[in-house]
C-alpha distance (Angstrom), angle and dihedral (degrees) to the residues before:
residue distance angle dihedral
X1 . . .
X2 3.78 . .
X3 3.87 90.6 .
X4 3.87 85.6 58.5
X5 3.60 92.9 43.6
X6 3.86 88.9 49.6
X7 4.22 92.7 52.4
X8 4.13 88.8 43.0
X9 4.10 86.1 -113.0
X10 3.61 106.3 161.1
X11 4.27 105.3 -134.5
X12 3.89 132.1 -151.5
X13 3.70 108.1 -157.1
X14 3.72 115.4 -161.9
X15 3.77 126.1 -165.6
X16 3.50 126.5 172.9
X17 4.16 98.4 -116.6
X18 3.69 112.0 71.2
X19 4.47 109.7 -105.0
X20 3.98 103.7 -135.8
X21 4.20 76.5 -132.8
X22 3.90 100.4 65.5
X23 4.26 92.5 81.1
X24 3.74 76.9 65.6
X25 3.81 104.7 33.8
X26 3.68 96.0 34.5
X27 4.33 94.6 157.0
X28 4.29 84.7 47.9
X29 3.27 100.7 46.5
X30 3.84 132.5 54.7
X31 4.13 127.3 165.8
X32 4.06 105.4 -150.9
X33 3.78 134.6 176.4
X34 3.93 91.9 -109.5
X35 3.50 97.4 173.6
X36 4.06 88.0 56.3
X37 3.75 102.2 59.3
X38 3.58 95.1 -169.2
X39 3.57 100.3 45.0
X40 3.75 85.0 47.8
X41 3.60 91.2 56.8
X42 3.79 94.9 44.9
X43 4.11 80.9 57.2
X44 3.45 98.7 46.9
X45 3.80 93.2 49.7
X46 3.74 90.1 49.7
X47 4.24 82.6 49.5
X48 4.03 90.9 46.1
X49 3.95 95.0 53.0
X50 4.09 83.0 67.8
X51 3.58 102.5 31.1
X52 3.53 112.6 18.6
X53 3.70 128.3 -135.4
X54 4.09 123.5 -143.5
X55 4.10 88.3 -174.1
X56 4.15 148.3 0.0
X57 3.84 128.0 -136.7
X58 3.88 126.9 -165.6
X59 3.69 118.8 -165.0
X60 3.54 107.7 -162.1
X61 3.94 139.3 14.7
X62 3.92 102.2 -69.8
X63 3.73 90.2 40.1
X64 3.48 94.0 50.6
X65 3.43 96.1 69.0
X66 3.67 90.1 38.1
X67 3.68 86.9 58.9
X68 3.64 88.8 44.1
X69 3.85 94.1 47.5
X70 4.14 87.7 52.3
X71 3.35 94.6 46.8
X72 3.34 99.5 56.5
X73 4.15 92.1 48.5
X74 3.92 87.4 53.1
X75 3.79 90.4 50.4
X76 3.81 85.3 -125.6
X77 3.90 123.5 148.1
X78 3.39 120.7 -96.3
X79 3.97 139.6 101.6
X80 3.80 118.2 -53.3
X81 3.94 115.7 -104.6
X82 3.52 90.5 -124.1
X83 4.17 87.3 66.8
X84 4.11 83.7 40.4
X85 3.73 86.5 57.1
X86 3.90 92.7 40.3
X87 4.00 92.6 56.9
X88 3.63 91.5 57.2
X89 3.77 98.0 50.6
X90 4.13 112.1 63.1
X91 3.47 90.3 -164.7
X92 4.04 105.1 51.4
X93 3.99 81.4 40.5
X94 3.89 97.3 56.7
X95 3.71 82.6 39.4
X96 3.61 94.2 59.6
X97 3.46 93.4 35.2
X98 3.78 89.0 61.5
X99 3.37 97.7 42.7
X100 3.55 93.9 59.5
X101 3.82 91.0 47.5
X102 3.52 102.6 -107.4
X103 3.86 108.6 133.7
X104 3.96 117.3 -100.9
X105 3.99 123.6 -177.2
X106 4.23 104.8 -109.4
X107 3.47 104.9 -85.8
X108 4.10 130.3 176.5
X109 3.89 125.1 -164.0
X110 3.46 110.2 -140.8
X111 3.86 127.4 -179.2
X112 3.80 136.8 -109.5
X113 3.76 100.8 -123.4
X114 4.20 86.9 53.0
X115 3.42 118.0 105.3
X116 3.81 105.0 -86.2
X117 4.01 90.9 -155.0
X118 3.34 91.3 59.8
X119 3.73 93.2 45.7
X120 3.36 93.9 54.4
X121 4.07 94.7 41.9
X122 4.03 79.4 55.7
X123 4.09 94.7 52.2
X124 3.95 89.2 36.1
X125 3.88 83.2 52.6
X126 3.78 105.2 47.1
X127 4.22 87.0 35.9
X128 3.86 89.6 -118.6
X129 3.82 139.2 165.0
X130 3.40 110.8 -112.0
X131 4.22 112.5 -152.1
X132 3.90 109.5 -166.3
X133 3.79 102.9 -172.1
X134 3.98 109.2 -153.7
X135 4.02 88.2 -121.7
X136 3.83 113.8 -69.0
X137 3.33 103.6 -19.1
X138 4.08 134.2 113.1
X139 3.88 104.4 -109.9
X140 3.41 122.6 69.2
X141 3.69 137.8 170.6
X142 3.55 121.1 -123.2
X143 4.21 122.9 -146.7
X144 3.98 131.9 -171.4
X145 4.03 89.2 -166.2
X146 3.55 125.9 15.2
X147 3.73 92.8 -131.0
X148 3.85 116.4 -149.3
X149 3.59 102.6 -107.3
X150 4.01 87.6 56.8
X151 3.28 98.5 42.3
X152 4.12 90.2 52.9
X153 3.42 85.7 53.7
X154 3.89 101.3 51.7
X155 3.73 81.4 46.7
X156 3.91 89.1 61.3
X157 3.27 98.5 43.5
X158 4.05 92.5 50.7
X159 3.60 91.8 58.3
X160 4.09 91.6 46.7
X161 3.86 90.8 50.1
X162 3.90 121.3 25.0
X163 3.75 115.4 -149.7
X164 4.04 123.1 -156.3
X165 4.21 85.8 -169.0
X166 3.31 122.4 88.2
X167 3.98 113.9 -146.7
């Protein structure tokens, strides 16, 4: 914001809770449905045909691709959501990344209701990292061993909260 303030670029900042400010800002302020990105864009095009937008930021993972998603239905530059989506998810990025011949480390995707002893037998085995992203979300932590008092613990919290994802 302070590097548009600096150039004398007018901003619309959108946020998915309604500011008790917009009836009286209504060109700076704009509530969107961030965590749909297409209903988000099918807002913000309804928002541009009154106040017209030259470009779209996201600041974080979900608003990213939100960004992305808006960008796209504004036919304004910036990077396709399908490359937002594929920065948040490791594994369809290595993917990718191999598939277009840029070197990746090995990597395996293995699913939450597999037996995490034998997953980590199988990374203890082959001597590999092991990234265990905390669902979709851009930091991860990354293990050589899944040592026992982790791995009792990831066991825990599986049975408190079942996950259909695999990560």
């Amino acid at each position: 914001m302070e590097a548009a303030r600096r150039i004398g670029a007018e901003l619309t900042v959108a946020s998915e809770q309604p500011s008790t400010l917009e009836a009286a800002n209504p060109a700076g302020l704009l509530t969107l449905d961030l965590r749909n990105p297409a209903r988000a864009a099918d807002e913000a095009h309804a928002f541009a045909c009154q106040y017209p937008l030259q470009g779209v930021v996201g600041v974080d993972d979900d608003t990213a691709i939100a960004a992305s998603a808006i960008a796209e239905r504004l036919k304004l530059k910036g990077i396709s959501t399908g490359a937002a989506e594929a920065a948040r998810d490791k594994h369809k990025q290595r993917e990718l990344l191999a598939k277009a011949g840029i070197p990746v480390p090995r990597f395996m995707l293995r699913g939450l209701d597999e037996d995490a002893a034998q997953i980590a037998r199988a990374i203890e085995r082959r001597k590999r990292f092991c990234v265990v992203p905390p669902g979709m979300a851009a930091l991860s932590v990354a293990l050589r061993l899944l040592p026992r008092p982790l791995y009792d613990r990831i066991m825990q919290n599986r049975k408190r909260k079942p996950r259909d994802n695999k990560t």
